[in-house]
C-alpha positions in Angstrom: 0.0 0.0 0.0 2.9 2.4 0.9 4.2 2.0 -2.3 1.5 2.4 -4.1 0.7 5.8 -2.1 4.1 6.5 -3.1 3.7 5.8 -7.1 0.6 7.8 -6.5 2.4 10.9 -5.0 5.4 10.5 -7.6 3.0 11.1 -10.2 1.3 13.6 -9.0 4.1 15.7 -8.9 5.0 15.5 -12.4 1.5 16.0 -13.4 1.5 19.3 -11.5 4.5 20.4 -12.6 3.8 20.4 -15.5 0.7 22.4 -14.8 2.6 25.0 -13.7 5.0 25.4 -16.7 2.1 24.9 -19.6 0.1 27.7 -17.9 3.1 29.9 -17.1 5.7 29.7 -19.6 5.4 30.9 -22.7 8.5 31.1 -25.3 11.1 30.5 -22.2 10.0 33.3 -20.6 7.4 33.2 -17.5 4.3 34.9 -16.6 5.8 35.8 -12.9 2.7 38.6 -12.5 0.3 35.9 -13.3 1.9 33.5 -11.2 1.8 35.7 -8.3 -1.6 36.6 -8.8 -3.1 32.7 -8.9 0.0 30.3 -7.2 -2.1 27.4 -6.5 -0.8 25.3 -9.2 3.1 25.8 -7.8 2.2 25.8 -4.1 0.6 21.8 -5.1 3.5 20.9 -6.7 5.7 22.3 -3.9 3.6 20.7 -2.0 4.2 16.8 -3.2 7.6 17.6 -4.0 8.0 18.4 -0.2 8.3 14.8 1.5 8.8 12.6 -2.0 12.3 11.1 -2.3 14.1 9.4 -5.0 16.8 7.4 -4.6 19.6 7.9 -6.9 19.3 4.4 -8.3 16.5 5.4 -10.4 18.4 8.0 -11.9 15.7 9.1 -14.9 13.4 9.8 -12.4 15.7 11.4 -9.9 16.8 13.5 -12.8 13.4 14.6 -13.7 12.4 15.0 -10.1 15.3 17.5 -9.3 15.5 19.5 -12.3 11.5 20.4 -12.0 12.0 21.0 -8.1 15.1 23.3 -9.0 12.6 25.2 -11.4 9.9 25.2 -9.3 12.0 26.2 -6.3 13.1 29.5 -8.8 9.7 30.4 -9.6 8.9 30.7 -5.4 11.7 32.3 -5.1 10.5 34.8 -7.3 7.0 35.7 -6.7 8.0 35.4 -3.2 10.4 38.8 -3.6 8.2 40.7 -6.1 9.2 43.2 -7.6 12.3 42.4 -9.0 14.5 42.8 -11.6 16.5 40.0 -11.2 17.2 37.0 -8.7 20.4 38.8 -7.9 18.4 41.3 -6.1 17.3 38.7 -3.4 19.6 38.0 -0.6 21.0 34.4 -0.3 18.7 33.5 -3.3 21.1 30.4 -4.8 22.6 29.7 -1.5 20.8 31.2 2.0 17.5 30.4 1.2 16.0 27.2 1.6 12.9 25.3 0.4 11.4 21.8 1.3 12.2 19.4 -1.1 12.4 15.7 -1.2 12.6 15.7 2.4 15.2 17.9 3.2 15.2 21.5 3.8 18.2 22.8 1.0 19.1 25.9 -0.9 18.9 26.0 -4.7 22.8 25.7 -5.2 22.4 22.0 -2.9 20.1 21.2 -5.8 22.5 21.8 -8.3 25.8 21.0 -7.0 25.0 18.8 -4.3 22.1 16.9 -5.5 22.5 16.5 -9.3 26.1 17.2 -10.4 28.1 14.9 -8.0 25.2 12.1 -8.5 24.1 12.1 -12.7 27.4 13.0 -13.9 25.2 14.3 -16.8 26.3 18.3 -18.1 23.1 18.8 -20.2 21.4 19.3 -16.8 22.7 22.7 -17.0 20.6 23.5 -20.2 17.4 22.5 -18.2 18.1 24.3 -15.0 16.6 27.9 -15.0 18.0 30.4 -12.7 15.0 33.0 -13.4 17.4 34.9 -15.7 17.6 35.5 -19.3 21.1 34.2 -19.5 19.6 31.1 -18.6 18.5 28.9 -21.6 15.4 28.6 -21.7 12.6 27.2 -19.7 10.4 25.0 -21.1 6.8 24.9 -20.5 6.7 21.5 -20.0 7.7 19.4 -16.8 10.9 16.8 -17.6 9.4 13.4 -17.2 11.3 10.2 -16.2 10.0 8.6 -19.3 11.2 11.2 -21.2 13.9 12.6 -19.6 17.4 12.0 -21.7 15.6 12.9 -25.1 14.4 16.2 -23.5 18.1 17.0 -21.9 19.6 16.2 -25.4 17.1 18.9 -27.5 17.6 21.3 -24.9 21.2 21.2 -25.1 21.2 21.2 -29.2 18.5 24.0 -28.6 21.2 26.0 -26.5 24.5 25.3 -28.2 23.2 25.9 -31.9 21.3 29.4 -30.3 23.4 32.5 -31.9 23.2 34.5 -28.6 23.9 31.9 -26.3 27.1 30.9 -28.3 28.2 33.6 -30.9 31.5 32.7 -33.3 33.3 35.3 -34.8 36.6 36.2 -36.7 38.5 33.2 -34.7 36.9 33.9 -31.3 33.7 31.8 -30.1 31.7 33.4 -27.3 30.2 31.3 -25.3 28.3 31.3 -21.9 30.1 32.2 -18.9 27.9 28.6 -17.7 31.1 26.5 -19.2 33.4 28.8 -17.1 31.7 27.9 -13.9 30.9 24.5 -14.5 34.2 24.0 -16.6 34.6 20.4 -14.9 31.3 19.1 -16.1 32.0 19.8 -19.8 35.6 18.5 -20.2 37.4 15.3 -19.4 41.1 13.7 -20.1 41.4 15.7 -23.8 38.0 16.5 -24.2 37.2 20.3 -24.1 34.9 23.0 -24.1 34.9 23.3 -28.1 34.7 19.6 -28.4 32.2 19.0 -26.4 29.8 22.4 -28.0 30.5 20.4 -31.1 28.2 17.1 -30.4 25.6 19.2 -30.2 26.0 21.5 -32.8 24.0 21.0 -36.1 24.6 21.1 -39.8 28.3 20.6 -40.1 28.7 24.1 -38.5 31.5 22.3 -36.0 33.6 25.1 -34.9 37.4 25.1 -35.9 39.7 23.4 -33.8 42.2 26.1 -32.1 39.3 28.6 -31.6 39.8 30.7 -28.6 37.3 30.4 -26.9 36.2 33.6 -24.4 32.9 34.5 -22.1 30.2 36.9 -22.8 28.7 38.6 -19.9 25.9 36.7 -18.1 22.4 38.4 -18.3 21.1 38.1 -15.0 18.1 40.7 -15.6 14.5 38.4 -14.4 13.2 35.5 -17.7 9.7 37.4 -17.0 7.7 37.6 -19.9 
């Protein structure tokens, strides 16, 4: 019985978080007055996300359940400071304040460095976490699903590493998100590096040339709000 009240809950939690993003997100960008204004749909996916843990072992599903609660956990975070410009603006918002989720009480950087990175070894994550700014990529208006989880990580990263602002080449130089500065570890291993690994992703033969130097273009940290 436990574990189908558990199944139950698990499922639940996808389902309304995915509610939230279909009726808030709209071209990456998010509907934060709206949001504000009617917050049911996030406070019940809060909700079940509160007490519901995933063990690492089931790794699609851990995935998906982390990367929506990191999302979510933005969103809150958000309407919860109104009006801002940015998350910058908030005090401790990455890594003072906390929010319930999966049983613990964590900050949104112990999602994202404690949580996911150390466990999925897995860089696309970043193109599927939204830090409610517009250097972000994009959020989706979807939720990430166990079932579908690695198929939506992979278009989200081809989405972001074939997008002409996020990664700009020009006259031997290719600009890229300061993301693969900060993370640097994530995208390169042994001889693998940044350049090598942007070009799995990228699309019509448009690899960029070995030897590139490779620089960072300012993050936008003004709010994703539509």
């Amino acid at each position: 019985m436990a574990s189908i009240s558990f199944g139950q809950q698990q499922s639940q939690f996808f389902e309304a978080s995915d509610a939230v993003f279909m009726t808030f997100v709209n071209n990456g960008k998010v509907d934060y007055k709206a949001l504000k204004a009617s917050p049911d749909k996030l406070d019940k996916a809060l909700n079940l996300a509160k007490d519901l843990q995933i063990a690492p072992s089931k790794i699609a599903t851990y995935k998906a359940f982390w990367i929506n609660a990191y999302n979510l956990a933005v969103l809150k975070g958000v309407v919860n400071n109104m009006p801002i410009n940015s998350p910058l603006e908030v005090p401790g918002f990455f890594d003072k304040n906390t929010f319930d989720l999966g049983g613990m009480s964590i900050t949104l950087n112990d999602i994202e460095n404690k949580i996911l990175r150390p466990v999925v070894n897995d860089a696309r994550i970043h193109f599927a976490l939204v830090c409610g700014a517009n250097g972000c990529p994009p959020l989706i208006d979807k939720a990430y699903t166990p079932t579908n989880i690695d198929g939506q990580l992979e278009i989200q990263a081809v989405i972001a590493i074939n997008n002409p602002e996020f990664i700009q080449l020009k006259d031997g130089v290719v600009l890229v998100s300061e993301i693969f500065k900060w993370y640097n570890e994530d995208f390169v291993s042994g001889t693998t590096t940044v350049i090598d690994y942007l070009n799995d992703f990228r699309s019509n033969d448009d690899d960029i040339p070995k030897g590139t130097t490779l620089k960072y273009h300012t993050y936008d940290w003004r709010l994703n709000a539509l």
